[in-house]
ROMARZA-648228 format. One line per 4 residues: number of its first residue (from 1); for each residue x, y, z of C-alpha. Coordinates in steps of 0.25 Angstrom, whole numbers. Layout:
N
NUM> X Y Z; ...
***
This chain:
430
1> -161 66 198; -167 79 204; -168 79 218; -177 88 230
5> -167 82 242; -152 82 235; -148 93 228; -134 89 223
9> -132 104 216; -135 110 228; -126 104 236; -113 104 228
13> -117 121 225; -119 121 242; -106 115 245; -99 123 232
17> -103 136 238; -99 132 252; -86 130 247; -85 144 240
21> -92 150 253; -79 143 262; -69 149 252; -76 164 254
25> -75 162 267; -60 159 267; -58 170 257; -67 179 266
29> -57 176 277; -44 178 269; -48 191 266; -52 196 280
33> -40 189 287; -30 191 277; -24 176 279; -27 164 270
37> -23 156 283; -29 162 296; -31 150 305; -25 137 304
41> -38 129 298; -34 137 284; -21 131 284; -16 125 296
45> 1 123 292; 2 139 285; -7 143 298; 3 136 306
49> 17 141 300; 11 156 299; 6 154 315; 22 151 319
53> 28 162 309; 17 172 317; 22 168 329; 38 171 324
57> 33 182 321; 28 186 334; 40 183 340; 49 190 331
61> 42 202 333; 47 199 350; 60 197 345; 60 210 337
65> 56 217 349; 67 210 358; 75 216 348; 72 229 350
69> 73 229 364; 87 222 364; 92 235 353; 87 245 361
73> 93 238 371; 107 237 365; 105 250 360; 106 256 375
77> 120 247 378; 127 252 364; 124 267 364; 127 268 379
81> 140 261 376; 143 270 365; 141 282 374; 149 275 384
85> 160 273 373; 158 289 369; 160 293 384; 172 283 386
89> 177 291 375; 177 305 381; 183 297 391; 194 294 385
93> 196 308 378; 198 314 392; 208 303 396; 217 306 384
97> 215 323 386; 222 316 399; 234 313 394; 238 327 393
101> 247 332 406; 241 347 406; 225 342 409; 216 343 421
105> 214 328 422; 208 332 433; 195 338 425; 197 324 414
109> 195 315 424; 181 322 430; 178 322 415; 181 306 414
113> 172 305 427; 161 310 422; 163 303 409; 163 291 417
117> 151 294 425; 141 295 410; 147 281 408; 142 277 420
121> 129 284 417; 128 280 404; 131 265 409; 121 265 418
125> 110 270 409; 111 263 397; 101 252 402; 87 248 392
129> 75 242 400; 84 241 410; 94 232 404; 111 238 404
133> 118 231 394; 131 239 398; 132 241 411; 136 226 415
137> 123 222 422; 118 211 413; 121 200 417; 113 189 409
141> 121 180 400; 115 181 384; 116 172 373; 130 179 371
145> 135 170 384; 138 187 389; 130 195 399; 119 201 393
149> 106 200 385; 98 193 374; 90 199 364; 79 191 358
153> 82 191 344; 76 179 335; 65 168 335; 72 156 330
157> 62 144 324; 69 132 319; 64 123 308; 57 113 319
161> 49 126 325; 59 126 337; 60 142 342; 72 148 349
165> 76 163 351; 89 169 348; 95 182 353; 105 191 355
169> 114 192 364; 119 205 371; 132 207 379; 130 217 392
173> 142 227 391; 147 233 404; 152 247 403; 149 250 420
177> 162 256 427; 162 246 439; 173 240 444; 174 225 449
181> 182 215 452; 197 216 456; 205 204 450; 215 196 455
185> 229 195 452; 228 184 444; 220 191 435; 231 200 431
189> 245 196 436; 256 205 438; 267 193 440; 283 195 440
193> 282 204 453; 294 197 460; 300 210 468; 292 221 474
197> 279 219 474; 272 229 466; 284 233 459; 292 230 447
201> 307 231 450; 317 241 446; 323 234 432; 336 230 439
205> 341 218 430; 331 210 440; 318 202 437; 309 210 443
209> 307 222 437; 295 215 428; 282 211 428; 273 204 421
213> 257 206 419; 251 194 418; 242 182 422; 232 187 415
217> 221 179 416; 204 180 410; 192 174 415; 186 162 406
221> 171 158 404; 174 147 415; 174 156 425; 189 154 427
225> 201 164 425; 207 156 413; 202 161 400; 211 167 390
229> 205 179 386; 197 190 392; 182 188 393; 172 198 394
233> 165 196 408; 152 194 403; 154 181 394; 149 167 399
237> 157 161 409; 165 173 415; 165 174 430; 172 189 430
241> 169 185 446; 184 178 443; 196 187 447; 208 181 441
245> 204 183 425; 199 195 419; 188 197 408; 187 209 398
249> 185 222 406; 195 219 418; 205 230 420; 221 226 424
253> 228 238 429; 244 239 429; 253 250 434; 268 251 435
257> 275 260 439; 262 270 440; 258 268 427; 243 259 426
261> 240 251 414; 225 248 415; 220 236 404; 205 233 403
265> 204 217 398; 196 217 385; 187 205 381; 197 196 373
269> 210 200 381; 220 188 381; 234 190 392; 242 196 381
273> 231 206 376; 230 211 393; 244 210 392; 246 221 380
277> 234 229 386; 242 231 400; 254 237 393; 246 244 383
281> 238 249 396; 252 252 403; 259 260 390; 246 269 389
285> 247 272 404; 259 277 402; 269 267 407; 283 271 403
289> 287 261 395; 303 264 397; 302 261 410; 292 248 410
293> 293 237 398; 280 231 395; 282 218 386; 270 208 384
297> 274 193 384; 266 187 374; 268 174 380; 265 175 393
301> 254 187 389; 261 194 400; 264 210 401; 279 211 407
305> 280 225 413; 296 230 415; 301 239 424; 312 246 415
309> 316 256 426; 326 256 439; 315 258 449; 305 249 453
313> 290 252 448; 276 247 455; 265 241 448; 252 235 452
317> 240 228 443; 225 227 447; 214 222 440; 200 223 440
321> 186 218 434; 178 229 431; 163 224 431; 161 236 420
325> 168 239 406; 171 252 411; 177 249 425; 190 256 421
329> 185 270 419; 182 271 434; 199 272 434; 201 280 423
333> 208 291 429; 216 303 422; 219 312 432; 234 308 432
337> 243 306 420; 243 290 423; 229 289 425; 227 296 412
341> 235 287 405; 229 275 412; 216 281 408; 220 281 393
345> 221 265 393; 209 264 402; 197 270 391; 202 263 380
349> 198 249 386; 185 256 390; 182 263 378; 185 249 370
353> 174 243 382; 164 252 377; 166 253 364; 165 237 363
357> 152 238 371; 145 247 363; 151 239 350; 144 225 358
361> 129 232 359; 131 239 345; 135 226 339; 123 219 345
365> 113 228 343; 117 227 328; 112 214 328; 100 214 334
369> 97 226 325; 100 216 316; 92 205 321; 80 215 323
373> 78 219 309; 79 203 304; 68 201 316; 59 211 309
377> 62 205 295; 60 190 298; 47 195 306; 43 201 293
381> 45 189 283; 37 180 293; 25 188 293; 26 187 278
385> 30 173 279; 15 170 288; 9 180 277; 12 172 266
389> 8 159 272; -7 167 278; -10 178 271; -21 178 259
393> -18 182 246; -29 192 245; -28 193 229; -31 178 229
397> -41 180 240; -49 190 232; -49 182 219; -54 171 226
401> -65 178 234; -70 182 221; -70 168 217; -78 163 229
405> -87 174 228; -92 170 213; -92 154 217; -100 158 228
409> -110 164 220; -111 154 209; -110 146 221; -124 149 227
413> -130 152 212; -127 136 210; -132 133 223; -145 141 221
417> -147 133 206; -144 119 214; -154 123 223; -165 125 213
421> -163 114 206; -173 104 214; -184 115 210; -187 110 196
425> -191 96 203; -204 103 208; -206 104 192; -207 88 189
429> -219 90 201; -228 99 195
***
């Protein structure tokens, strides 16, 4: 049945070419944008994963930049403590040209203070944006439980879409040259003095004529004087405001009969271990070990310190706290034969400090080198990862534009023939 108001071949052309027209149109805007998925009407669950992986990405470029700062960062502590190290070394040279009788001392020693004097300067000056990482002014506790800093170093998502940072913990190293706090006697006890105070007795056949260094006693992370082992000040817990233990960096000296043992504690020291470094500290200064016995007793981690000759001897024992690594050079001192000999023990335990600071900041900034270049490379799959899921495949996109284009022609060819159709009703009325 021909009909003037319904023209059924019109009407299913018009809404065919409409059709064609809306996928032009998509095509159209794949090709200007690039993105098969642009808004969330085109695919609401792709737009939505691609939207949180954009933002990761976002924040991973943040982190990466964190990093950076925090290697430069590092980057100032370790070199300054390797020239610390490099410095401590010279030190060390002109204490061992020491040794020798026919030398000016005189002229070594100005040479150790000015030495000195660029570990100071070099110290002080080894700050980045402000922050000192060695010269024992942080105070902050980081994710290490130790006084320091944080570097931002991830974006953590877990699989209910929770987020959480992680980061990097770097420990603050002291390498100043203060002194501090002067310990108690129960820190390091000098017991079996029952004669003369202050002096070990002739050896006589009597019971005086030893004495025993002992009592010795480390600072736990209570707060209380009754750890086991030395701590470093800067752990969790330790209150280095407490005078009757010691943590790592304490300095025991010991002289008898003239001679001065000095012993730094080291991080890890146990009784014993101070024990053995006392008389180690003791036979390097020279102590005549004819005259004086030196015996460690395993088992009350005890030195027992002899008087082997027929006159009676003086000894005295101090310790200290020294607020920095390198509080002991202050005393370093070769202008006599037993100072020089002294000073011999001294810079090996500040060299050793020094050395195990600039081995802390290189090991650290290692890994977040490390972390750094993974940063960059996850950053790098994500964004292929929200490519995959958005981007046009422009071959495809080509073909199908020249698809549309042809349907679209026909498309308005058939509409035009449907359109002519009621024409050849005007015929029947002629």
């Amino acid at each position: 049945m021909a009909s003037i108001l319904t023209n059924n071949g019109a009407m299913v052309a018009l809404q065919t070419l409409k059709g064609i027209n809306k996928g032009l149109t998509d095509v159209q805007s794949q090709i200007s944008t690039g993105k098969k998925v642009g808004s969330a009407k085109d695919n609401s669950a792709v737009w939505a994963i691609s939207s949180v992986m954009k933002s990761d990405v976002k924040g991973f470029k943040g982190i990466s930049e964190s990093l950076s700062l925090g290697s430069s960062t590092v980057s100032v502590a370790r070199q300054a403590a390797e020239t610390v190290t490099d410095l401590l070394t010279e030190i060390k040279g002109k204490i061992v040209s020491a040794q020798e009788d026919n030398v000016d001392r005189a002229k070594i020693q100005t040479d150790i203070g000015a030495l000195r004097d660029q570990i100071t300067s070099v110290v002080g000056a080894a700050q980045f944006n402000g922050l000192n990482l060695i010269n024992g002014s942080e105070t902050n506790t980081n994710t290490n439980g130790n006084a320091g800093v944080d570097v931002l170093s991830s974006l953590d998502r877990d699989s209910s879409g929770g987020v959480s940072s992680s980061s990097i913990g770097v420990d603050g190293q002291n390498l100043s040259q203060t002194t501090g706090l002067a310990l108690t006697v129960a820190a390091v006890d000098v017991t079996a003095d029952l004669g003369t105070v202050g002096v070990i007795d002739k050896n006589d056949g009597g019971t005086l004529d030893s004495i025993t260094f002992a009592g010795l006693q480390f600072l736990d992370a209570a707060g209380a004087d009754a750890g086991t082992a030395a701590l470093s000040g800067d752990d969790a817990g330790v209150d280095d405001s407490v005078a009757t233990g010691m943590v790592a960096g304490d300095e025991l000296r010991l002289s008898v009969g003239g001679t001065e043992g000095v012993y730094t504690i080291q991080e890890g020291d146990t009784a014993e271990s101070v024990a053995a470094g006392m008389k180690n500290a003791l036979i390097s200064a020279g102590i005549d070990t004819d005259k004086y016995s030196l015996d460690i007793d395993s088992t009350a981690t005890e030195l027992v310190i002899t008087n082997e000759t027929n006159d009676d001897v003086s000894f005295s024992q101090t310790s200290t706290r020294g607020t920095g690594g390198l509080s002991a050079l202050a005393s370093v001192d070769v202008s006599t034969a037993g100072g020089a000999a002294t000073a011999l023990g001294q810079i090996e335990n500040l060299l050793q400090t020094s050395i195990d600071s600039a081995a802390s900041f290189g090991s650290v900034q290692g890994r977040i080198e490390i972390q750094s270049d993974f940063v960059g490379k996850l950053s790098d799959s994500l964004k292929s990862g929200i490519g995959a899921l958005v981007d046009a495949d422009l071959e495809e996109v080509s073909a199908r534009l020249q698809s549309l284009q042809v349907q679209q022609q026909l498309g308005v060819q058939a509409l035009s023939i449907a359109n002519q159709a009621p024409q050849s009703v005007l015929s029947l009325f002629r």
